[in-house]
C-alpha positions in Angstrom: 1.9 -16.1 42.6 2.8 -12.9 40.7 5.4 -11.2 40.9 6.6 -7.2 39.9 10.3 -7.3 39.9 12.8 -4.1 38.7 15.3 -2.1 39.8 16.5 1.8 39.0 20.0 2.5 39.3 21.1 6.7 38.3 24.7 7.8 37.8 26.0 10.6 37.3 28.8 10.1 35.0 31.8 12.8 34.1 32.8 11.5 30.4 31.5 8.9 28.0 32.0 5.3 29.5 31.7 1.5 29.1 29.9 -0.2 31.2 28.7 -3.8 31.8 25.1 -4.4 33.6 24.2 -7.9 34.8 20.5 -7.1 35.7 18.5 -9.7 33.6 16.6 -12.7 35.2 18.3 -16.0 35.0 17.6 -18.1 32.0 16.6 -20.8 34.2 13.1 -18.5 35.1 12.6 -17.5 31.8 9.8 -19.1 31.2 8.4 -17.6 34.2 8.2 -14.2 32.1 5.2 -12.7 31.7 7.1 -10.8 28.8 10.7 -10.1 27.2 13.1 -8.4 30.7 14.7 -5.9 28.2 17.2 -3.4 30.2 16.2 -0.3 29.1 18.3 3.2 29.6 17.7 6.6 29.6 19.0 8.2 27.2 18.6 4.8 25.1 22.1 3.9 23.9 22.8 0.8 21.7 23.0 -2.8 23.9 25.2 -5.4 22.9 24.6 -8.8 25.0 26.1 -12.2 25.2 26.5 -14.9 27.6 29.4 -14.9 30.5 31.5 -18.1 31.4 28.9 -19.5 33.8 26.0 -18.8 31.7 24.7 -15.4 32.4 23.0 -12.8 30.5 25.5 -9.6 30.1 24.9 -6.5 28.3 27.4 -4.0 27.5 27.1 -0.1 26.3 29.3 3.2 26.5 27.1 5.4 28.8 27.1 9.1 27.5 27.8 11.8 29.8 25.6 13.7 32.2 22.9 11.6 34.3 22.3 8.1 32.9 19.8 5.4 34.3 19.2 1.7 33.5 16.8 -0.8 34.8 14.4 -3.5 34.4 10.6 -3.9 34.8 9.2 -7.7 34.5 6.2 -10.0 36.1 7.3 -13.1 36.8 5.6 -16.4 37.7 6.8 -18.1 41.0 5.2 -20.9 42.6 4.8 -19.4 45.9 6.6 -22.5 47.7 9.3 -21.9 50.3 12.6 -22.6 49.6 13.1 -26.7 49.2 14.6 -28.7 51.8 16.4 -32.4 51.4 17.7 -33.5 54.9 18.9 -36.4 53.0 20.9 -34.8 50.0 24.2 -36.7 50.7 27.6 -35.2 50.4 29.7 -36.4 47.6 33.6 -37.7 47.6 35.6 -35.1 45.8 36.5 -37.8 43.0 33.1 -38.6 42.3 31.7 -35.0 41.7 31.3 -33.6 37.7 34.0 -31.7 36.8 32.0 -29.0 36.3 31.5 -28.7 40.2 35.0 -28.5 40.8 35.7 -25.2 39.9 33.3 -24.6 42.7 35.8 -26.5 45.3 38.6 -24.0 44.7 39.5 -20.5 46.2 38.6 -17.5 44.8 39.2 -13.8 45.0 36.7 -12.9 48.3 36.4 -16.6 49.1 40.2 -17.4 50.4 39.7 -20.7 51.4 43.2 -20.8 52.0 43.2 -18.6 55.5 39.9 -20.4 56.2 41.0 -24.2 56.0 41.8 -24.9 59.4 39.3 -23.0 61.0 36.5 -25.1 59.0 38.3 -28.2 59.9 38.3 -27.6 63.7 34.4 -26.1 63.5 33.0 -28.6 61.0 34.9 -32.1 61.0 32.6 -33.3 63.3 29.1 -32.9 62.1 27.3 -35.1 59.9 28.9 -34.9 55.8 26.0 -33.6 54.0 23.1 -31.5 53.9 23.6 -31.4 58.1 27.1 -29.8 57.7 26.1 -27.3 55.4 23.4 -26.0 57.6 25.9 -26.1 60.5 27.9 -24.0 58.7 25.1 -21.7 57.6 24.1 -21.6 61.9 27.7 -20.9 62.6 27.9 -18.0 60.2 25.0 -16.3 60.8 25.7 -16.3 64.3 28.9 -15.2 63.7 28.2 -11.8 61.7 26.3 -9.0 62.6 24.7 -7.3 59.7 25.7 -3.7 59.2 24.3 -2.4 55.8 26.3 1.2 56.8 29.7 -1.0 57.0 29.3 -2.4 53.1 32.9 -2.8 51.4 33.6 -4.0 48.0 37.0 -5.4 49.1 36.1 -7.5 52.4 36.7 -11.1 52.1 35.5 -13.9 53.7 38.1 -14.4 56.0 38.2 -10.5 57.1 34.5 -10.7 57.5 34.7 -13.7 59.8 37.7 -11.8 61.3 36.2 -8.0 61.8 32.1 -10.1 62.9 30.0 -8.2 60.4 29.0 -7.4 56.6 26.1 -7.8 54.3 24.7 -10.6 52.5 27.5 -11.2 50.4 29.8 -11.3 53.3 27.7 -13.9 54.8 27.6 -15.7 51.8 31.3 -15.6 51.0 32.1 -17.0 54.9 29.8 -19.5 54.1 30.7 -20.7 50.7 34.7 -20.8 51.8 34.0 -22.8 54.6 31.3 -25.3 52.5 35.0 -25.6 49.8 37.0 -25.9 52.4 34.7 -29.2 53.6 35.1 -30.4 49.7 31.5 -29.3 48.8 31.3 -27.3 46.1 29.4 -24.0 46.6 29.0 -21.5 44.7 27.7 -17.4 44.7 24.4 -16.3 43.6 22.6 -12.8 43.5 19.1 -11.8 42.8 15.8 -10.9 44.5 14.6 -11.9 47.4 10.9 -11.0 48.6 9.5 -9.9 51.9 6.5 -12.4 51.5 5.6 -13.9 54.5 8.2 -11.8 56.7 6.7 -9.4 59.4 6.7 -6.1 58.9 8.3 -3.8 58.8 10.3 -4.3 55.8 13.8 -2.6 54.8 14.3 -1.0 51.7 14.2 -3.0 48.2 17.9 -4.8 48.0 19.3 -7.3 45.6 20.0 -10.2 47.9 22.6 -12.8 47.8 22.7 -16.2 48.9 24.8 -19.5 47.7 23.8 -23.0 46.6 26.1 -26.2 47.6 26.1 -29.6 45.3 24.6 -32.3 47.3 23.1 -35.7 46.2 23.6 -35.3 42.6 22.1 -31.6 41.9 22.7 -28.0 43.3 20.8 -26.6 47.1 20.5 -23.5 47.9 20.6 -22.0 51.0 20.7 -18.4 52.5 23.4 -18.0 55.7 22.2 -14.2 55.8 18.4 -15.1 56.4 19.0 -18.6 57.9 15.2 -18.8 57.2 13.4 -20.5 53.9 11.8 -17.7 51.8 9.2 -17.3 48.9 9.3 -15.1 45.6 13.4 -16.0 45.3 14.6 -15.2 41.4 18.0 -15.6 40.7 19.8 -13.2 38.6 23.2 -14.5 38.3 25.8 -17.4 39.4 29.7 -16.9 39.7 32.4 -18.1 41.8 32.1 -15.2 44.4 30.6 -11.5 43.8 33.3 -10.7 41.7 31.8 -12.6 38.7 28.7 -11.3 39.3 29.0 -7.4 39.3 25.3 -6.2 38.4 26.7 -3.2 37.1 30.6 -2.9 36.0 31.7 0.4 34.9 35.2 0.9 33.5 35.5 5.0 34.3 34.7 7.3 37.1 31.1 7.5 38.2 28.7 8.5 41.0 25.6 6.3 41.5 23.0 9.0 42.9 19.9 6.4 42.9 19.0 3.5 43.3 15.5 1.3 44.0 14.5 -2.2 43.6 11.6 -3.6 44.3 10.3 -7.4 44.6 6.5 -7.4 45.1 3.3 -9.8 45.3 0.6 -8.2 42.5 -2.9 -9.0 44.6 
């Protein structure tokens, strides 16, 4: 399967300012390019990149003033498959995980596993440790929240999401990996696109999606508490501990996005 993947994103901007975009394809599907995924902006401006703490491709650029836009355009090879499954994927004792999972076990700033702990204890202790308990938790969460794309904040966290009963994907997603930490599996954020392949129609708008993947039996899972269904044509852009590592734009100045597209689709 082939895919066309992009996105658009316009602002309107008062003065000359720096900005960070964090719109590439993971390095792990790189070799599913078709060809390079530059980020290309209009007016062109010179790109500096380099790689983040957690691996991922950044770019960074002073955006002149006036209307600015940056995107992506890329085909990329995806084997069609539904997301994997491993009933049996076994969790792990926390002193027998890598150390680099445990960063993964620990709060975070929209994943306050603090305010969360007892609350995952009394729903969680008593299903089965593993790949079971994480899609408990997933169950429980999506259950839990109503999506509401109109009531979007940048500020909720996971335990005002669980507390207020709706969000977006990344609210489902931070509810989801504070509860997984506060069960001592590590979890951690992802962001990227997610296609409609597969799903009735009508579809919603293009979106950049979010979902999480927990460490179980020796490697990472993923799983989607939004969705709470497998889906095809997933491509991961980025990893962090919570959305706040993974910003797909960051813009340090004042700014008004006045467009934005993104679109994820099967070429037939």
């Amino acid at each position: 399967m082939r895919l066309h993947l992009g996105c658009r994103l316009r602002y309107e901007l008062p003065q000359a300012t720096p900005m960070i975009a964090m719109l590439n394809v993971h390095y792990s599907r790189y070799a599913d390019l078709e060809q390079a995924d530059f980020l290309r902006s209009i007016p062109a401006v010179p790109l500096e990149s380099y790689r983040d703490s957690f691996g991922n491709w950044c770019t960074r650029f002073v955006a002149p003033p006036g209307t600015f836009e940056l995107g992506t355009d890329v085909i990329c090879r995806d084997s069609g498959d539904l997301d994997p499954v491993a009933h049996d994927a076994f969790q792990h004792a926390v002193q027998d995980l890598p150390s680099e999972t445990l960063v993964y076990l620990l709060g975070s700033r929209y994943c306050d596993t603090d305010l969360l702990s007892d609350m995952a204890w009394s729903l969680f202790e008593g299903t089965p440790a593993g790949w079971a308990r994480v899609q408990a938790i997933c169950d429980y969460v999506h259950q839990a929240l109503v999506f509401d794309y109109m009531k979007a904040s940048a500020t909720r966290t996971a335990s005002q999401a669980y507390a207020e009963g709706y969000g977006v994907c990344r609210d489902f997603t931070h509810l989801a990996i504070a509860f997984c930490r506060c069960m001592n599996i590590p979890a951690r954020y992802c962001t990227g696109y997610v296609s409609d392949i597969g799903e009735p129609e009508p579809y919603g708008p293009g979106d950049f999606a979010a979902w999480m993947e927990v460490y179980l039996g020796g490697r990472w899972w993923l799983f989607d508490p939004r969705n709470n269904t497998r889906r095809r044509g997933r491509v991961l852009i980025a990893i962090g501990r919570d959305a706040a590592d993974v910003p797909l734009t960051h813009t340090f100045g004042a700014n008004t996005l006045v467009d934005f597209k993104v679109w994820t689709d099967e070429i037939v």
